[in-house]
N, C-alpha and C positions, 0 to 999 in steps of 0.2 A: 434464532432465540431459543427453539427447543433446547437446543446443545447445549448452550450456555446452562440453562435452568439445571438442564440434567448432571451439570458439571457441578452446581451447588450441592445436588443431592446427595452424588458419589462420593466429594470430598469437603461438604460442611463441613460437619464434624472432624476431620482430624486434622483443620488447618495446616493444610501442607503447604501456603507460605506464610505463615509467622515466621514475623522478624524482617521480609523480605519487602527490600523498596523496589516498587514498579515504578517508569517513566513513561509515559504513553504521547506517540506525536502522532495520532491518528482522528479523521475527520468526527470530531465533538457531537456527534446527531444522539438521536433518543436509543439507536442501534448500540452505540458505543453506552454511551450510557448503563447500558446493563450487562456490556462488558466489565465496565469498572466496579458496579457493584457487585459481582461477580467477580472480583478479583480481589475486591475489600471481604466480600462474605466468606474466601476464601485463607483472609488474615494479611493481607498484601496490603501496606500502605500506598496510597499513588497519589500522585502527581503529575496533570494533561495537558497537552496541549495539542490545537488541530491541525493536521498535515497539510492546510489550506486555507486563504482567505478567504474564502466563500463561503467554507462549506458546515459553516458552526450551526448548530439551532441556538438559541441565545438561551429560551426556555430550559431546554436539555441543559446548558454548562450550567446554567443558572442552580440546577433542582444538584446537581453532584456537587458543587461549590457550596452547595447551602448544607449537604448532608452524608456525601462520603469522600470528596477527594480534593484536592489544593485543583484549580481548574485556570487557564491562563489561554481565552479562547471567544471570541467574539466573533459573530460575522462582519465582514468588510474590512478586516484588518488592511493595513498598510503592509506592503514589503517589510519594512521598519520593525512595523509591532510585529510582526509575524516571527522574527526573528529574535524579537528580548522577548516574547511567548514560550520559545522553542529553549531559549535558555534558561529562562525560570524555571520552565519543565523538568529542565535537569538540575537546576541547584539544591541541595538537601542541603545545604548550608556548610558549619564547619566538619562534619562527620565526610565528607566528600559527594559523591554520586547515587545514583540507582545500583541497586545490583544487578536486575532486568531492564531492561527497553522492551517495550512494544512500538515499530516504526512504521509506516508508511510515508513511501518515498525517499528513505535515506536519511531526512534533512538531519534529525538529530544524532543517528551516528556520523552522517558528516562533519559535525559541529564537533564533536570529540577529536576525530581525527586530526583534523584541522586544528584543533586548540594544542593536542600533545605535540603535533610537528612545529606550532609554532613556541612554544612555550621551550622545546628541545634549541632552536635556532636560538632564542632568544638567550637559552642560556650560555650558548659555546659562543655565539658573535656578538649581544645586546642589540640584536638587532631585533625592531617590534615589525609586526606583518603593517604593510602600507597598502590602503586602499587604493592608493592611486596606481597601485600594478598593475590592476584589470581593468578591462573596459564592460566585464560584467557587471553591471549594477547591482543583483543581489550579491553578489563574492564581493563586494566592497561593504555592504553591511556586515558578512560573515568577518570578513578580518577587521574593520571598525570593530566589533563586538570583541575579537578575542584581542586584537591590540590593548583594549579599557580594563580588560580582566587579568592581563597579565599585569599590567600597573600593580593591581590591586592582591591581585594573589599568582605568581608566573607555574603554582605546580597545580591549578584550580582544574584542570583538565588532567594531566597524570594522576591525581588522585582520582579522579572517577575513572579512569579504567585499570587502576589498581584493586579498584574494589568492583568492577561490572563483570557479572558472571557471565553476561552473555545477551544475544537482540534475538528478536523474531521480527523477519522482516516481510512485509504483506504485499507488496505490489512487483510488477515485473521492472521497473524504472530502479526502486531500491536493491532489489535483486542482482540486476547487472552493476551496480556499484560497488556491492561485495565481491560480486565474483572478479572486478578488475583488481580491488583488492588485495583479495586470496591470491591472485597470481603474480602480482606483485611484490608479496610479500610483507606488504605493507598493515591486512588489517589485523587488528589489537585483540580482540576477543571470538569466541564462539558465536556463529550465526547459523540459525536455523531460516530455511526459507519454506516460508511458508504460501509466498504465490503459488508455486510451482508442487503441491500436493494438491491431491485431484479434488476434496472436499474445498479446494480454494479455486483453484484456476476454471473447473466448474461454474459450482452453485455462485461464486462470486463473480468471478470475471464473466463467464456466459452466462449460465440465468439470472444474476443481479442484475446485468447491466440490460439486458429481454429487457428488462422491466426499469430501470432506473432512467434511462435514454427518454423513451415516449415520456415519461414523466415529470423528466428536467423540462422537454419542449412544451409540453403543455402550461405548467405551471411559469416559465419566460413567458410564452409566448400568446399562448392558445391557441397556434393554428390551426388546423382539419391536416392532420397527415395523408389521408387518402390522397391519390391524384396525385401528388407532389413527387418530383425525384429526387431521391436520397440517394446522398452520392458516401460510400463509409470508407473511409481511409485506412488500409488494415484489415485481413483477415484472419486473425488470430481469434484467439477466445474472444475477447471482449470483441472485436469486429465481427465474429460469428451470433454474438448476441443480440448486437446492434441494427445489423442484417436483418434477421429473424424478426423482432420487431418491427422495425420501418413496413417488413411485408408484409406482416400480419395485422397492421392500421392501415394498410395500403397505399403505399408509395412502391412507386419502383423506383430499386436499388441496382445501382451503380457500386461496384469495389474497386479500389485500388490497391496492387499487390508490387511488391521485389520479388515474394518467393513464389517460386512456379506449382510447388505443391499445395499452397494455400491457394492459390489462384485458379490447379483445375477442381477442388473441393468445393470453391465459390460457382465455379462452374456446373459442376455438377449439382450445385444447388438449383440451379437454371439462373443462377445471377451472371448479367453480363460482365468483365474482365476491361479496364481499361486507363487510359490515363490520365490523370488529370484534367490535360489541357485539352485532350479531347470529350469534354462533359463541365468544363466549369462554366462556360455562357448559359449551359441549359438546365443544371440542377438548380434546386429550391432551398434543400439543405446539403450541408456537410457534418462531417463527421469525423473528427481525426479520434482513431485508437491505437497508434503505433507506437510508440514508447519511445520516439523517436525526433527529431527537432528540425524543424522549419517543411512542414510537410503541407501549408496551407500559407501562402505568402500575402504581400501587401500589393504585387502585383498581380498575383492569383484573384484576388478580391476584387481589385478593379475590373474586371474581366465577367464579376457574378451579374444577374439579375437584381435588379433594384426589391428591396427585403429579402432576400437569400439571408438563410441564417447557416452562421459557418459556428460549431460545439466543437471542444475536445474533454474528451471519457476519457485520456491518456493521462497519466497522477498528471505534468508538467504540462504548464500554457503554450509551453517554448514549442509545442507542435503547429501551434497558431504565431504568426510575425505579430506579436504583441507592440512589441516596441518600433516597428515599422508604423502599426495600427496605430498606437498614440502620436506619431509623427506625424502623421497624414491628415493633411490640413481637411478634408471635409468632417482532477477529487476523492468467532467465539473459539475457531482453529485457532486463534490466538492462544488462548486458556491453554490447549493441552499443549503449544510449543513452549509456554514459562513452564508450566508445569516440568517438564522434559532438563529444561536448560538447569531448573533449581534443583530438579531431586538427582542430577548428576553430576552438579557443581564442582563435589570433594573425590568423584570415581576416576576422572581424567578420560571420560569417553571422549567428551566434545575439545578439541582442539582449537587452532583460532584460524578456521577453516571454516566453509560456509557449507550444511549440513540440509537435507531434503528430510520433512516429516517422515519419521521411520513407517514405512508399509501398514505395520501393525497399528500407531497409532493414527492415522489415514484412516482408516477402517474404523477405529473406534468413535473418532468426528463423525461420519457419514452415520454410524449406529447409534447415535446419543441421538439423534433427531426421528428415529423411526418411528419410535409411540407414539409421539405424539404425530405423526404423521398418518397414523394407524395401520402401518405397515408390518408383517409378520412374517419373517426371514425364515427360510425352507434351512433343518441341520441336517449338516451331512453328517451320513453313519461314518461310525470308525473306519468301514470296510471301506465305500467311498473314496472317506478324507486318504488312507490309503494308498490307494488305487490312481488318482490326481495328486500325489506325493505332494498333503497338503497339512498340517493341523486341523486337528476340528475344529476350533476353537479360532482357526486364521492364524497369519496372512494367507488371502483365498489368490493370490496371484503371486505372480515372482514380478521383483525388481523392473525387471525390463518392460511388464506389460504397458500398455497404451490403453484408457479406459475411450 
């Protein structure tokens, strides 16, 4: 929240997005909340909705609905609502789309994508998208929804990405769905990722989630973590945070790994390395953080200890056999990536390629948060910055470092 604040300060006054329509599909909490007034203080109209059914404060959408922004976001939503949420988000009506998106997990640039291919088909063959194609249940609401809008308007999605300048996209799930994308040749606008800059993949994926993890379990559940084996799906950032916590309440922790480098890093932690099936009778929790699908099954679960609680910290449930589960008869870098994508809108930096937070503006996230942190950054002399063939003023590293 410092950064944010600090971002009001720097660019209050010269409202550098007047004029500009935000879309936001990111989780509705009191956090976000003061993104968006921060995005309104900054002349940005917006329009939200949550990247999650679960994960709304009701209060929070309540207080932005009441006083700066169009809000389409409840907890408990339905699959259903979640998705005529995700497309109010985006309707501005007759003027067409967003210029910006802010996304987590894709959903809402998927929803574009998905609307212009089919809107294109529909125009060369009259053919409407049919739900009955997939035997994915959410992708059957997705094309239900743009089949009704084509009815209604067939060029409702080509106009918004005629006029969308560009997404920032937050999580590593959405991330991987540009970058298939990009290489496909397939997506329509400028993306900036923002998972994957180190003020992100960090302080969110690994010390957010140190702290968000114990905090979801307690508030579920209440149980005593100590004692307990915690088994964490994933060594990645957000698995290295997840880790880190369980040990510091005191659990011992179990990882599961595919990559070997992450696996002797978890080692070297002195966490032990193993598989699944060798630790699901005997842990208490689970933990998927992989960004990855069917990593906790319905036969996995049959196999747990009776209250074993099995979470996924991963944006998508699909890491948990949900639908196995139901059958079974017994979830402020934001500001400076719009900022970016709008004041370069008309220069033709950003192509419709998917772009990593530039170094320098990295550095400046990370630096908006120090005062109030009470921290007081060492400057390097000219002679120094020199000498380390660096600016004084930064980037203090080159492209390729590893923080």
């Amino acid at each position: 929240m410092p950064g944010l604040m600090a971002c009001r300060t720097e660019f209050g006054l010269s409202q550098p997005f007047k004029g500009a329509r935000i879309s936001g599909s990111l989780h509705m909490t009191i956090q976000t909340a003061v993104l968006i007034e921060t995005l309104t203080a900054l002349g940005a109209q917006v329009r939200w909705c949550s990247c999650n059914i679960f994960s709304t404060q009701d209060h929070a959408a309540a207080a932005i609905a009441r006083d700066s922004a169009a809000v389409f976001a409840w907890k408990g939503e339905t699959l259903q609502e979640y998705w005529w949420c995700t497309e109010r988000c985006l309707d501005w009506g007759a003027g067409g789309g967003p210029d910006l998106i802010v996304d987590d997990g894709g959903d809402a640039t998927l929803l574009i994508h998905e609307g212009v291919r089919a809107e294109e088909e529909y125009e060369k063959t009259g053919k409407l998208p049919d739900p009955a194609s997939t035997d994915n249940v959410e992708f059957q609401l997705v094309l239900g929804l743009i089949r009704d809008s084509i009815k209604l308007d067939p060029k409702k999605y080509r106009k918004m990405r005629e006029r969308l300048v560009g997404v920032s996209e937050e999580t590593t799930t959405g991330v991987k769905r540009l970058y298939q994308m990009q290489q496909s040749g397939t997506l329509l606008f400028p993306a900036i990722n923002v998972n994957d800059s180190v003020t992100k993949s960090k302080f969110d994926n690994l010390y957010g989630c140190r702290h968000s993890l114990p905090d979801g379990l307690m508030r579920a559940t209440d149980v005593m973590i100590a004692g307990k084996v915690g088994v964490v799906c994933g060594y990645g950032d957000v698995g290295k945070g997840c880790a880190a916590a369980l040990k510091t309440a005191g659990a011992r922790v179990v990882v599961t790994e595919i990559d070997p480098i992450c696996a002797l890093q978890a080692l070297m932690e002195g966490i032990p390395v193993l598989r699944l099936e060798d630790i699901v009778a005997d842990a208490d929790i689970f933990v998927t953080t992989t960004g990855n699908k069917d990593i906790i099954m319905v036969d996995d679960m049959r196999k747990m200890k009776n209250n074993a609680i099995v979470c996924n910290i991963g944006h998508f449930d699909n890491e948990i056999d949900m639908t196995g589960l139901e059958s079974y008869p017994a979830i402020f870098v934001q500001v400076i990536a719009q900022l970016e994508l709008w004041n370069e809108r008309s220069s033709g930096k950003y192509e419709k390629k998917v772009y990593v937070l530039p170094k320098h503006l990295d550095e400046k996230v990370a630096a908006l948060h120090l005062e109030k942190l009470g921290a007081k950054l060492t400057k390097l002399s000219p002679a120094q910055a020199e000498y380390i063939s660096v600016s004084v003023e930064g980037p203090y590293k080159p492209p390729h470092y590893r923080y």
